[in-house]
PAKOLMI-489413 format. One record per atom (N, C-alpha, C): x, y, z. Coordinates in pm, whole numbers, padded with zeros to 5 digits, always signed. Layout:
XYZ...
//
This chain:
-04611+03723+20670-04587+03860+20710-04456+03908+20649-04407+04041+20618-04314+04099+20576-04335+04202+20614-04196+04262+20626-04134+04423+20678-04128+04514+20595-04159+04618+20544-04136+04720+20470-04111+04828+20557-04060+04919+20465-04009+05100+20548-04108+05182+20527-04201+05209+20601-04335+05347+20553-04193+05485+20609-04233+05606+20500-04163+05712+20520-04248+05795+20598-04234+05835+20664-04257+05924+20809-04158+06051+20823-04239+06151+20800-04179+06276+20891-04278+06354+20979-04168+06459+21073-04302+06503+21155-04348+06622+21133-04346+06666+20985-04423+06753+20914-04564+06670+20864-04562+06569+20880-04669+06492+20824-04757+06513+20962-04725+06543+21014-04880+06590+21143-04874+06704+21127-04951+06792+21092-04936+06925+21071-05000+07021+21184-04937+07152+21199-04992+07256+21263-04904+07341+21174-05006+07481+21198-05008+07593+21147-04873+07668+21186-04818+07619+21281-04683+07665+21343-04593+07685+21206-04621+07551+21127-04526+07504+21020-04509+07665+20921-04610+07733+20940-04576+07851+20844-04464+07940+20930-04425+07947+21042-04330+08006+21061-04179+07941+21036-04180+07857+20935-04050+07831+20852-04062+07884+20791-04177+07935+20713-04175+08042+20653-04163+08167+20615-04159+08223+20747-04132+08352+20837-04029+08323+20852-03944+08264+20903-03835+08240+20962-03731+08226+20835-03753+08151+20746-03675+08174+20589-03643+08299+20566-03774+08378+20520-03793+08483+20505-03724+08589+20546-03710+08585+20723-03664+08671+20799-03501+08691+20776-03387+08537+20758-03320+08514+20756-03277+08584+20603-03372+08599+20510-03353+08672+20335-03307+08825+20398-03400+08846+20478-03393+09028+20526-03271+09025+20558-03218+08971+20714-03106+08981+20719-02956+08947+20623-02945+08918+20550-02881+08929+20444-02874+09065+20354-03014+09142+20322-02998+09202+20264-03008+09356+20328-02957+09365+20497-02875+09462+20548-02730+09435+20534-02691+09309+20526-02546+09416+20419-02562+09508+20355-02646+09474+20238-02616+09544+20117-02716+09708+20147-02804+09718+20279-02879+09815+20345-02778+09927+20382-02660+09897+20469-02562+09934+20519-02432+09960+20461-02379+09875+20379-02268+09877+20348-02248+09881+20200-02366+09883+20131-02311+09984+20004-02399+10102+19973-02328+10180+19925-02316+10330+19914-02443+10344+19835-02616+10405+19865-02746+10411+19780-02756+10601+19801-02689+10653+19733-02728+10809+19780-02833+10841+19705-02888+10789+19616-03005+10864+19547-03115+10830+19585-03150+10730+19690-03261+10697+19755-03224+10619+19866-03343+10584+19973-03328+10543+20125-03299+10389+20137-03302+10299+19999-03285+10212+20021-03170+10159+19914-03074+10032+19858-02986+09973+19762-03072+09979+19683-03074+09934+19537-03120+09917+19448-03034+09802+19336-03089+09786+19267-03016+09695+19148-02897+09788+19079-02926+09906+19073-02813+10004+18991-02706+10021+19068-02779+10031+19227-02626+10102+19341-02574+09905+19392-02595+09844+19388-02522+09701+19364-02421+09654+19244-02476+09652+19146-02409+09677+19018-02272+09788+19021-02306+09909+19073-02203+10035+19076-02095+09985+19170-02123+09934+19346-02029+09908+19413-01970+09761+19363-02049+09683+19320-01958+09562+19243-01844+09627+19146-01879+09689+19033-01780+09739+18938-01672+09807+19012-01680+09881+19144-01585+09952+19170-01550+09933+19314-01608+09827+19332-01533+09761+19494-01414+09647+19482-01341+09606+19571-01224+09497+19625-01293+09426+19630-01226+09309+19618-01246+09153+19658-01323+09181+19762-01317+09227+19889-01374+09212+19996-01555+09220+19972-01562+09349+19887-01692+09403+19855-01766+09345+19742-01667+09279+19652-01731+09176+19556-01776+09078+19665-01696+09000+19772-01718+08880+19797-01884+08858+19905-01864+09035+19963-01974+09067+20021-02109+09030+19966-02134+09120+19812-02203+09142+19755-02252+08985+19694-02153+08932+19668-02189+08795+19632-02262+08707+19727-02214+08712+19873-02252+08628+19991-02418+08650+19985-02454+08827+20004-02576+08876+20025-02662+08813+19924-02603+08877+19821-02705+08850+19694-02756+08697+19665-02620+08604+19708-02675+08422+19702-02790+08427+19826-02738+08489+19942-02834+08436+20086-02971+08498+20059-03018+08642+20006-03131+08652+19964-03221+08573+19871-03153+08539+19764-03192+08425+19709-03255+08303+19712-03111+08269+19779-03164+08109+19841-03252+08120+19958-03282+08212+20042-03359+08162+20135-03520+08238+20107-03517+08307+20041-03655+08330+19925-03719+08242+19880-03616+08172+19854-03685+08013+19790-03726+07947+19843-03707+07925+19995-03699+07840+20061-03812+07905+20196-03836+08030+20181-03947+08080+20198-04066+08092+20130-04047+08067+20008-04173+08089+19967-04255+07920+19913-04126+07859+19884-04144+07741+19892-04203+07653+20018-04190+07687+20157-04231+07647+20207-04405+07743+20247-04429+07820+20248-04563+07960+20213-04634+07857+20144-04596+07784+19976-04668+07708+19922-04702+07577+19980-04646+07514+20012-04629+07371+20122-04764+07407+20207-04744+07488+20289-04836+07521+20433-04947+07595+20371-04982+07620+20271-05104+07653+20209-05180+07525+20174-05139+07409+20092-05190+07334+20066-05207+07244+20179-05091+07224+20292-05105+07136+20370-05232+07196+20462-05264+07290+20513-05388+07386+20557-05493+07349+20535-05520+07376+20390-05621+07316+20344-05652+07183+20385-05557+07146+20361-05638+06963+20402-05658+06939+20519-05540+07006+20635-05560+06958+20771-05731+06991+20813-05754+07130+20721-05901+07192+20733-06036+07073+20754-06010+07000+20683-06078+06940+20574-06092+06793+20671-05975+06767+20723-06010+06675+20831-06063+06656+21000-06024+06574+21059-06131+06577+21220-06042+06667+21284-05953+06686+21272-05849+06696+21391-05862+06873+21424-05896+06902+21257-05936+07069+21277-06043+07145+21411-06142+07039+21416-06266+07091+21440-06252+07115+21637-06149+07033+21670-06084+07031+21809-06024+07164+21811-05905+07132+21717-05801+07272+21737-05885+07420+21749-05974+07407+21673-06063+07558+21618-06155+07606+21754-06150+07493+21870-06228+07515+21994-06145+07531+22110-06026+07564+22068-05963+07545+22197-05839+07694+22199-05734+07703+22284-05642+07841+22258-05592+07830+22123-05537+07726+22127-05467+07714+21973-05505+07772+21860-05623+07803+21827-05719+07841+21704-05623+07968+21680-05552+08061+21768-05500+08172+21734-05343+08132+21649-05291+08021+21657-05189+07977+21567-05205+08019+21410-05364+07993+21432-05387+08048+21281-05350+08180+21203-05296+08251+21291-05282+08401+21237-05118+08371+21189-05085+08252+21229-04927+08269+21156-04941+08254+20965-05070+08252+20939-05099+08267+20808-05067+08362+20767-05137+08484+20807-05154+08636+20741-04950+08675+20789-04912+08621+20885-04785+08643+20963-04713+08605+20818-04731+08456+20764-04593+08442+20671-04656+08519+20519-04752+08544+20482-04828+08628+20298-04771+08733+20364-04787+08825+20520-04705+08975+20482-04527+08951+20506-04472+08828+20542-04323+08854+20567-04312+08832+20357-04402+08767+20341-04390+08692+20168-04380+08822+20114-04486+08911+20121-04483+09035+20044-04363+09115+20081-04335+09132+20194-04191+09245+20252-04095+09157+20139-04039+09018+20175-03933+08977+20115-03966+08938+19932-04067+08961+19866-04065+09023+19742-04050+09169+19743-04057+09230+19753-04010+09378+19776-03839+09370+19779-03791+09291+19839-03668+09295+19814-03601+09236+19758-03658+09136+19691-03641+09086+19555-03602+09155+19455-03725+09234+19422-03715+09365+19341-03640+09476+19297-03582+09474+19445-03505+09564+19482-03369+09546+19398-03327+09435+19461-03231+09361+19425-03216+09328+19305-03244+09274+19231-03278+09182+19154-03353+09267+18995-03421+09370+19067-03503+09384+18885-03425+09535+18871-03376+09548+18735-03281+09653+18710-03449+09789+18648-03391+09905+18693-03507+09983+18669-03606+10018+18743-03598+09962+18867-03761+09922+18946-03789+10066+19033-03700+10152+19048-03715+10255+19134-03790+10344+19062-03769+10337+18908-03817+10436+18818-03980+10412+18869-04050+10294+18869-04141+10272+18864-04211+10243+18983-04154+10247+19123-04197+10195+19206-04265+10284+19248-04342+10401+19244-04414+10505+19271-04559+10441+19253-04529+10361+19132-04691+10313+19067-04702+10176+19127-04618+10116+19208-04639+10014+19321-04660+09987+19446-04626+10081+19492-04671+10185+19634-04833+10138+19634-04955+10183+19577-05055+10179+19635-05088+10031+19566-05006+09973+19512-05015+09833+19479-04989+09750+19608-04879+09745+19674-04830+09732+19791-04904+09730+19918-04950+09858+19911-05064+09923+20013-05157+09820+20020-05260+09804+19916-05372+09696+19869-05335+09559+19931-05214+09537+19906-05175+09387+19940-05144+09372+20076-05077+09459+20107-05110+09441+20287-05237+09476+20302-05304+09535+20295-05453+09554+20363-05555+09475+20374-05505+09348+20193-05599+09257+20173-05552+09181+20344-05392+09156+20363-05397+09057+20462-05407+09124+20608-05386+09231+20634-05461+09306+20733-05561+09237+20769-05706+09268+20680-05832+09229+20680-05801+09063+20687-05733+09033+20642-05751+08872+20675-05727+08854+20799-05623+08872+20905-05594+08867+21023-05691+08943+21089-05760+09020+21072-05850+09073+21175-05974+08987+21177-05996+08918+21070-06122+08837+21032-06081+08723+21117-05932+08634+21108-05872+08522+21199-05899+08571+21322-05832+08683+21411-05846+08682+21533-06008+08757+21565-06063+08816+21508-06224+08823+21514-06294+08708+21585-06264+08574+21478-06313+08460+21499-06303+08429+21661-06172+08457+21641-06131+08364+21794-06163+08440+21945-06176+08578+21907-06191+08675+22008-06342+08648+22040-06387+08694+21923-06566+08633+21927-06598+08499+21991-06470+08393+21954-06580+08269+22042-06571+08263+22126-06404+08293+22213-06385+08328+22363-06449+08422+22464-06486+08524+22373-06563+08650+22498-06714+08601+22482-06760+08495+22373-06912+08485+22411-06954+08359+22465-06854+08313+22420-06883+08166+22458-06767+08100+22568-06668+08156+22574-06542+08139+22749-06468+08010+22637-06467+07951+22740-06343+07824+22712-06208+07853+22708-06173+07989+22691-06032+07993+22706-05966+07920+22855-05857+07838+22819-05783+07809+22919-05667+07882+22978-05707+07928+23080-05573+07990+23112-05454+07958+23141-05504+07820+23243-05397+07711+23294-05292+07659+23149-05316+07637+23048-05280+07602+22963-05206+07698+22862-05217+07798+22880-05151+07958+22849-05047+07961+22927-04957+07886+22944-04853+07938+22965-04713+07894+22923-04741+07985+22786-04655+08076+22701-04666+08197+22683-04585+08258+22530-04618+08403+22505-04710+08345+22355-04769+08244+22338-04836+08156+22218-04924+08295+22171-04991+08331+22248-05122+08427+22207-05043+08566+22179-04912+08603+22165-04840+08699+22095-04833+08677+21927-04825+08572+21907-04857+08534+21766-04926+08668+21651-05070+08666+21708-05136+08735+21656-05111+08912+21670-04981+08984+21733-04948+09080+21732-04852+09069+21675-04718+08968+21609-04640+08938+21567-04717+08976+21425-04845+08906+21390-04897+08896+21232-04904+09056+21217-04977+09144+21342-05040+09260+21269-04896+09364+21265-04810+09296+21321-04710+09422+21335-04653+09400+21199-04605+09287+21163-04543+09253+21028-04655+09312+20897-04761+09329+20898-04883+09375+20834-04796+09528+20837-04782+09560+20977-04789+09707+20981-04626+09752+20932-04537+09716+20947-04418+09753+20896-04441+09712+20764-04479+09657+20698-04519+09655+20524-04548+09757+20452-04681+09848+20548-04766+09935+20537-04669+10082+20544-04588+10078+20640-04495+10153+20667-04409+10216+20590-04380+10099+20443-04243+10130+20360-04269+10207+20260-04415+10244+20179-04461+10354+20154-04426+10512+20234-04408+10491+20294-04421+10619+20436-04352+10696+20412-04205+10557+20385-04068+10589+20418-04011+10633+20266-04067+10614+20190-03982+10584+20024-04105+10689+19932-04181+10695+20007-04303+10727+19863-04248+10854+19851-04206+10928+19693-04240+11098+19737-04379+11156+19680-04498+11075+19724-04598+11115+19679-04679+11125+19852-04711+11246+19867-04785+11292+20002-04874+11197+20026-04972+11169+19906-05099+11106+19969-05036+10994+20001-05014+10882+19931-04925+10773+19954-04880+10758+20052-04784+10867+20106-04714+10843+20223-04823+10865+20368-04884+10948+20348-04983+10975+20433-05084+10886+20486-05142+10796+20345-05200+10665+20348-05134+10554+20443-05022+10548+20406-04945+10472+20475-04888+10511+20603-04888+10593+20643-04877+10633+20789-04976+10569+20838-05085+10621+20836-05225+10647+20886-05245+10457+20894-05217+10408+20769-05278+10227+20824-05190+10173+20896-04996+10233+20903-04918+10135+20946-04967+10144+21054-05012+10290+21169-05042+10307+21266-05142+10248+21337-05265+10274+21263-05376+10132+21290-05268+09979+21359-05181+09909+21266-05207+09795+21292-05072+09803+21409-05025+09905+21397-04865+09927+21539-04992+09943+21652-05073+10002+21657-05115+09978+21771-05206+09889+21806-05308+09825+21725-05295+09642+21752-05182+09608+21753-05101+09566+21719-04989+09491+21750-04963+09516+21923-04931+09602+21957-04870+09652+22094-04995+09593+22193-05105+09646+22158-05244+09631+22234-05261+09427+22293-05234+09360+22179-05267+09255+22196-05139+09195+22213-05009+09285+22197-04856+09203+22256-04908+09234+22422-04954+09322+22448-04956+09377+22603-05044+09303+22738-05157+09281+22641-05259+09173+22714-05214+09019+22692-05153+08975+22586-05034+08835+22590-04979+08827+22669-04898+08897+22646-04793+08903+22777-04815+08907+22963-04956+08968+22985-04999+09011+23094-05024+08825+23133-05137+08815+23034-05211+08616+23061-05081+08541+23071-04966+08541+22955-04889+08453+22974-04815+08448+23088-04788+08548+23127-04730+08576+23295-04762+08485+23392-04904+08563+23401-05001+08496+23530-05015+08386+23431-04977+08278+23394-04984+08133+23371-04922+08107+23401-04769+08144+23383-04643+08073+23379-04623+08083+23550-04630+08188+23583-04615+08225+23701-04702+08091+23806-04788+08065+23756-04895+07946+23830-04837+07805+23796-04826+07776+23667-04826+07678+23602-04689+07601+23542-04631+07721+23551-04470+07681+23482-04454+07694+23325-04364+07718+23263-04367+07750+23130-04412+07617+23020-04415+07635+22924-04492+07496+22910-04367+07470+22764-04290+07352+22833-04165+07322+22748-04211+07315+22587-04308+07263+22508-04272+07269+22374-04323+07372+22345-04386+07495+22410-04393+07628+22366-04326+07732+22406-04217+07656+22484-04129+07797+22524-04063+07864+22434-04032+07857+22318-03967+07887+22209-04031+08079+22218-04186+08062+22270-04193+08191+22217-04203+08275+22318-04147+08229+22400-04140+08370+22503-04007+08432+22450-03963+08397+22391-03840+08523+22300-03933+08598+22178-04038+08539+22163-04130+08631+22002-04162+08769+22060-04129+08784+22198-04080+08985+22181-03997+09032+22094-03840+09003+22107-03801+08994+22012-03794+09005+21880-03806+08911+21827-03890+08994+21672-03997+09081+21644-04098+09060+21765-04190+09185+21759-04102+09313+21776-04029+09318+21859-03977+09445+21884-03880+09512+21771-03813+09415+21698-03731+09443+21579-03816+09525+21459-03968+09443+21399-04097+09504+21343-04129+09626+21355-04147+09628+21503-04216+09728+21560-04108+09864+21520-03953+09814+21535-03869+09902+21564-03877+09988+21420-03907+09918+21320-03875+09910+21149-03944+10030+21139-04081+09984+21194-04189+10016+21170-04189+10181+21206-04180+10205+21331-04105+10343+21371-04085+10431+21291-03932+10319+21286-03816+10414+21172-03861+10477+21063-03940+10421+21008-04047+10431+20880-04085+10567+20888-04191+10516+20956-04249+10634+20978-04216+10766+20993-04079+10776+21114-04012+10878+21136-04012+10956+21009-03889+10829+20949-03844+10901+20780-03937+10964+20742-04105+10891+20727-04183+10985+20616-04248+11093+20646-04195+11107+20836-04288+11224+20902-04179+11324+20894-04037+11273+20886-03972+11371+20837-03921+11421+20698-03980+11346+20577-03915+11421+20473-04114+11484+20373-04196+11417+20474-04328+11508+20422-04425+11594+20496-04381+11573+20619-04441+11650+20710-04355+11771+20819-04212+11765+20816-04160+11834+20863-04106+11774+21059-04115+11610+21037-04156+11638+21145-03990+11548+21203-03876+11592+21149-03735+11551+21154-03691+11457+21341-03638+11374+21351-03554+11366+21458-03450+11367+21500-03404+11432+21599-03205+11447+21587-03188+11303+21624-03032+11274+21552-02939+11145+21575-02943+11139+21708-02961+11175+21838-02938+11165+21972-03057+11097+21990-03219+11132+21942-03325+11065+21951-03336+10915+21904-03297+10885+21828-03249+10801+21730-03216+10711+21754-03120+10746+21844-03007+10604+21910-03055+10593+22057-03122+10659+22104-03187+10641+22230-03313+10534+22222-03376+10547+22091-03507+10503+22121-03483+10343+22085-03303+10373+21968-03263+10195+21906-03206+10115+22018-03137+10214+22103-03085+10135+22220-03205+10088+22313-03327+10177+22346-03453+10116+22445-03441+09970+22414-03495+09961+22225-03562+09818+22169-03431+09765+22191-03348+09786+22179-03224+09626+22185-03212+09598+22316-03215+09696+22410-03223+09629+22582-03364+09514+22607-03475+09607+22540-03596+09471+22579-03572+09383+22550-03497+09337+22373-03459+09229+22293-03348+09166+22399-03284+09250+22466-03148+09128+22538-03214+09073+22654-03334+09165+22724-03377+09133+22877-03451+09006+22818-03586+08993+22717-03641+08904+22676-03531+08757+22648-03445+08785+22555-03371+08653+22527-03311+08594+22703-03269+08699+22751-03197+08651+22860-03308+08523+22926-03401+08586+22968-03544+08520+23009-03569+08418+22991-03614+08422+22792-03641+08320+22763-03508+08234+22749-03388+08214+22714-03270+08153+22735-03272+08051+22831-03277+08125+22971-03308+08110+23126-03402+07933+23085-03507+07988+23098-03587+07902+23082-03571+07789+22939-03540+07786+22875-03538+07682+22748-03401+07624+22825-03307+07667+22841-03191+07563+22923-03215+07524+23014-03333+07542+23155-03336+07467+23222-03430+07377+23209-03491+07361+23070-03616+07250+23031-03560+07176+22955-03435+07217+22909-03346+07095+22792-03409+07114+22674-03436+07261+22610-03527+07250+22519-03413+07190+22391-03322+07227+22423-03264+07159+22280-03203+07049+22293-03186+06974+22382-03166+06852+22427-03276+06758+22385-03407+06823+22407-03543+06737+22355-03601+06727+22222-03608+06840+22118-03620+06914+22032-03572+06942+21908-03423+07023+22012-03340+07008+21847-03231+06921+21800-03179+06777+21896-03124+06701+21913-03186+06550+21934-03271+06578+22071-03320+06410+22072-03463+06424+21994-03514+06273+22078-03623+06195+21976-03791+06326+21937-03810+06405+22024-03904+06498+22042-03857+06530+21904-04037+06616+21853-04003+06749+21731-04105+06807+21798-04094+06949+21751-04268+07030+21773-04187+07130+21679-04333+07143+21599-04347+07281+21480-04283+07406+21576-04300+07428+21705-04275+07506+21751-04160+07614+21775-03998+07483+21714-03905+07503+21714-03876+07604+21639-03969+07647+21510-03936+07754+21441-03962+07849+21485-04010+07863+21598-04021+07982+21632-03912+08057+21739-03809+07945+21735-03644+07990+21795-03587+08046+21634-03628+08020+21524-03533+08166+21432-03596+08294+21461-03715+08309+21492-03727+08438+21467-03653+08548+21560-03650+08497+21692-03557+08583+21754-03468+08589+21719-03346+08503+21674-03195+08496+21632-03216+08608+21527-03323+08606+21437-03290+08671+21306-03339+08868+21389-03420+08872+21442-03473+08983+21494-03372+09069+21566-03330+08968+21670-03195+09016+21682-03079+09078+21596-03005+09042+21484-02965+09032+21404-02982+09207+21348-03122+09163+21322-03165+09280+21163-03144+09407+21289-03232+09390+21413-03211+09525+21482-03072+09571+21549-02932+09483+21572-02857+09506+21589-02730+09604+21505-02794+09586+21326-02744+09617+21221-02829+09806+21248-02947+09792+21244-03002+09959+21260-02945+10003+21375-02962+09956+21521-02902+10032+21555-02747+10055+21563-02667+09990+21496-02523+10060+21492-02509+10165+21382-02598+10109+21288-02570+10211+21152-02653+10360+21195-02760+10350+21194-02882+10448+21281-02862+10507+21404-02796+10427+21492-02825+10458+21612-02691+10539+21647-02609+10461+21677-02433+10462+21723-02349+10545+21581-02368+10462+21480-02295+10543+21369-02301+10732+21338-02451+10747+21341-02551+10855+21292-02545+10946+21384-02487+10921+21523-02461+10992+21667-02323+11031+21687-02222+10935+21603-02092+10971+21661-02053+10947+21714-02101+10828+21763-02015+10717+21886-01955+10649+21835-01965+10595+21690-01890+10472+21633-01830+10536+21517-01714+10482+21490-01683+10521+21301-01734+10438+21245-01764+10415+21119-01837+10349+20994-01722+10228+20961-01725+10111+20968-01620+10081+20942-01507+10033+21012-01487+10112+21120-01375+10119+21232-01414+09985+21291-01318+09990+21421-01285+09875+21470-01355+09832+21570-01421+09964+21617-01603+09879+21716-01680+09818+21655-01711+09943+21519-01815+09881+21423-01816+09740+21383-01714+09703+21339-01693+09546+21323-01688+09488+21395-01637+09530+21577-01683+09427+21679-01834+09417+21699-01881+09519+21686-02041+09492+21731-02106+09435+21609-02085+09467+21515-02136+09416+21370-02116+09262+21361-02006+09212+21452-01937+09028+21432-02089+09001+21548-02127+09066+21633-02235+09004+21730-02400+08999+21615-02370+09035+21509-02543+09080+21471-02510+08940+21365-02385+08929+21292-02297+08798+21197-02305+08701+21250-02265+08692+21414-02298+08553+21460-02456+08454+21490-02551+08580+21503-02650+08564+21545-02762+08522+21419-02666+08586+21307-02738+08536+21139-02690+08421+21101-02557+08395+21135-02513+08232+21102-02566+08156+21188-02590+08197+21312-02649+08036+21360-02800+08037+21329-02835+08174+21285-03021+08075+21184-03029+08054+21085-02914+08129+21037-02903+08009+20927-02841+07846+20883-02794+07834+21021-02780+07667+21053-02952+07628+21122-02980+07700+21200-03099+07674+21256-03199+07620+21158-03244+07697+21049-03362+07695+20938-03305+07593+20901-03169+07558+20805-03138+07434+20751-03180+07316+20840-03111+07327+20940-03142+07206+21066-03289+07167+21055-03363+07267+21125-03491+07232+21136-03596+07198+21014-03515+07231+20887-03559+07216+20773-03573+07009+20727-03432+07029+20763-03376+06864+20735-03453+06787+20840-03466+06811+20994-03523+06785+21086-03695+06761+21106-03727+06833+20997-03884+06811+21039-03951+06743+20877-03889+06795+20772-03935+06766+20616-03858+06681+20566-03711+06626+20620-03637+06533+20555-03744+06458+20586-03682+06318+20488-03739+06157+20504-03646+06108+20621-03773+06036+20740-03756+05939+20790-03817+05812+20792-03690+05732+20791-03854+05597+20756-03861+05508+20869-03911+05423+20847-03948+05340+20989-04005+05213+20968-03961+05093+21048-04027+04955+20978-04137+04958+21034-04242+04883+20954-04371+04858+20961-04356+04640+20922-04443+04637+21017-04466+04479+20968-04614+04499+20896-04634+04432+20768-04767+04408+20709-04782+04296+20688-04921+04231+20651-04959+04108+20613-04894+04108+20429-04832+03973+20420-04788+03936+20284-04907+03910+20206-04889+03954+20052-05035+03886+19974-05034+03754+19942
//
């Protein structure tokens, strides 16, 4: 007999969860690139560009070089590391497909995990978009003729997520088996998380196109999938209740009773969007007082939710079990998305909300206190993603005794 090391990680058991590192990468790219949303100067259109980056580099301080540098590496690198992992959980998919273990999962609540598919191809498409942005010199000239390119590509995954939760809706209302006892999480929010991210995609046409139909197009579908999203966040939320409420929260899925949270950040985008394109093609403007009322609603749900879920993950030791001791669950990724949701909506509403109203100066010395709360909440996911990165895909190995030849 002899000892050897077999390498073991606990990405090597797979669930579909695993694509929200992907999301969660992703999400962490966005936030980065509200710096450069906020804090450099884009007057010729609603969003930065490669030209108005370039302009405030040439003619900003150290401070605004060092900015611009921070943003521009963190979009980058965690692009990569989003899309890199998008490719990973595609192939790993496939195979889990392909084996026994599928044919269980596909009969039971879980089957709706699957929508974190269509969830990470539309965060993939949003964070190429800002790639672009960033990154390709010229692109505004042309982005008129990408708009219904854009459009197409969310819709393809639209239709994919409606076809995923079809499946699952169809086998539960004809055939039952849903467990309720076992629902208790916010797990079955998932699939309003996918269509809302679908629908703020759909949205950025709305907001940017100056072509009517275009924008109109894009109203009309973001709206479709904002209200799935809400429809099936609302009935989640109702089941996960009455579970938890019976049953107790169920420790390696508590992670997502904060996925309001990022829904609500989406949702919030998603809005905004719209607003913009109902006000610069339809006439249909909102005063700054509206504005910051409706950014302050979503950041109170976002603090009542974290508080909640907080509540509960510290008194289960979730990171005591999880993100420290011997336990893993895919699940853990689904603690960036709030940190980052948080984050991105804390940045709109000071700039949007508070700034745009006259409560804050630009700059001044609130702004940067409240702005250090949206900074802290982006650095720790971005320790988070690394962590859980090293934590679930590093190599671990482990002795094995085998027979000698």
């Amino acid at each position: 007999m002899s000892e050897v090391t077999l390498p073991q990680r606990p990405a090597d058991t797979y669930s579909p969860l695993y694509f929200l590192a992907s999301v969660g990468a992703g999400g962490v790219a966005v936030s980065f690139f509200m710096w450069l949303m906020f804090w450099v100067p884009h007057p010729d259109q609603p969003v930065p560009v490669f030209e108005d980056i370039a302009a405030a580099w040439a003619a900003g301080g150290t401070a605004m070089q060092a900015m611009i540098a921070l943003a521009v590496a963190g979009i980058a690198v965690f692009a990569f590391i989003a899309y890199r992992s998008l490719i990973w959980n595609l192939g790993a998919l496939a195979a889990w497909k392909r084996g026994p273990a599928f044919a269980g999962f596909s009969r039971g609540n879980a089957e709706s995990q699957l929508m974190t598919l269509p969830l990470a191809l539309a965060m993939a498409i949003n964070v190429g978009f800002i790639l672009g942005l960033v990154f390709v010199p010229g692109l505004w000239g042309v982005v008129e003729y990408l708009f219904p390119v854009a459009l197409l590509a969310f819709l393809a995954v639209g239709v994919l997520a409606l076809r995923i939760m079809g499946r699952f809706i169809g086998r539960v209302l004809t055939e039952g088996g849903f467990n309720c006892a076992a629902n208790n999480s916010f797990g079955q929010m998932l699939p309003a998380f996918a269509f809302a991210m679908t629908g703020v995609g759909m949205a950025a046409p709305a907001a940017l196109s100056h072509n009517v139909a275009i924008a109109g197009t894009a109203l009309v579908l973001s709206s479709f999938f904002l209200v799935a999203a809400t429809a099936v966040a609302l009935v989640a939320l109702v089941l996960g209740i009455r579970s938890m409420m019976e049953n107790g929260a169920n420790p390696e899925t508590a992670p997502t009773l904060m996925i309001v949270v990022p829904l609500v950040t989406v949702l919030g985008i998603l809005t905004l969007r719209q607003g913009h394109g109902l006000g610069v093609h339809f006439g249909a403007h909102s005063a700054p007082g509206e504005s910051l009322m409706t950014l302050t609603q979503f950041v109170s749900i976002q603090v009542l939710f974290l508080l909640f879920g907080l509540t509960i993950l510290a008194r289960q030791g979730y990171a005591r079990r999880f993100l420290f001791g011997s336990e893993n669950s895919a699940g853990s990724y689904a603690l960036v998305c709030p940190g980052v949701g948080l984050a991105v909506m804390l940045h709109f509403w000071i700039n949007n909300g508070l700034v745009a109203a006259g409560l804050v100066e630009k700059f001044g010395a609130a702004f940067w206190a409240l702005t250090a709360v949206a900074l802290a909440s982006q650095a720790a996911m971005v320790w988070l993603v690394l962590h859980l990165n090293r934590r679930h895909f590093g190599r671990v190995e482990r002795s094995a005794v085998v027979p000698a030849e």
